[in-house]
N, C-alpha and C positions, 0 to 999 in steps of 0.2 A: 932822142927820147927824153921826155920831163921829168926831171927827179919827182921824187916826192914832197921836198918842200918848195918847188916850184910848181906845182899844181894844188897843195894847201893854200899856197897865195893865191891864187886864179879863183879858187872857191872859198877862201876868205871872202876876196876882195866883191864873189858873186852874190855871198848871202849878207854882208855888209849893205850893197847895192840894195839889195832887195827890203832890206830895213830901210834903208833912207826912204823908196820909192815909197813902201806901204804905210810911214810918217808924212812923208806929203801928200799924199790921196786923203788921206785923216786930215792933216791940216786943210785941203785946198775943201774939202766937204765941208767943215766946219767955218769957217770964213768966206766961202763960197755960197749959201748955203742955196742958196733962189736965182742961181747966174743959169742963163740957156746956154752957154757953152763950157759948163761945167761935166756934164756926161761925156763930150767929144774927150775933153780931158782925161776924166776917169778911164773912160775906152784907151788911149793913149797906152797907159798905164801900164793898166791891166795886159795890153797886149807885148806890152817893153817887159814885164815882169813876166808871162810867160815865156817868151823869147830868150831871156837871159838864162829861165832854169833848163827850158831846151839845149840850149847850147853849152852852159854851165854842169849840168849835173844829169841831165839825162843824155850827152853827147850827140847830139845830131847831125853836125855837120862833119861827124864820121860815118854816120848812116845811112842806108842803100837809101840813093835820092829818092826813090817812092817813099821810104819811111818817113823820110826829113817834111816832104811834101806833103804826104799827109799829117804828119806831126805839125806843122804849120799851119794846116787846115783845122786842125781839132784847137788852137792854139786861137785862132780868129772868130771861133763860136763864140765864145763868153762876150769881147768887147763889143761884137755883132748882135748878140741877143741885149746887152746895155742898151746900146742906140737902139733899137729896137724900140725897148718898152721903154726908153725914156721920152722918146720921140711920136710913138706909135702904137701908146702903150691902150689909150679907149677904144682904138680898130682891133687891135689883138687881141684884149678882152670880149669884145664883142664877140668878133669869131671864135676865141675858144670857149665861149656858154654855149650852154646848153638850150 
């Protein structure tokens, strides 16, 4: 079993990550600003940063593999709806007017 300050480190070291990740998404938008493979990136990301708090702080990979698996599923909507409208974004409009 994990002490307690050996699982402060593991969740340090996951909300640490998770700074670094959401200063580089900031950086790589800003410097990036007009690049076509800059959403695939952001999608990237976004989906590294939900994965880490999955497993970091919401514990998933102790969770009944349906949870886990759905929990992965609801984890790959956001970077999925990105590419989407970045990629697909005057079809999707289209279709959701009225």
């Amino acid at each position: 079993m994990e002490s307690k300050i050996d699982r402060f480190r593991v969740l340090t070291a996951a909300w640490l990550a998770l700074v670094a990740l959401t200063l580089v998404g900031l950086g790589l938008g800003e410097w990036f600003r007009d690049a076509r493979w800059l959403p695939l990136l952001v999608a990237a990301i976004i989906w590294l940063k939900g994965a880490l708090v999955a497993r970091c702080f919401i514990e998933s990979h102790v969770a009944h593999p349906f949870i886990a698996r759905l929990l992965q599923g609801f984890i790959a909507v956001a970077p999925g709806a990105l590419l989407l409208t970045a990629f697909f974004g005057d079809t999707l409009a289209r279709w959701a007017s009225l």
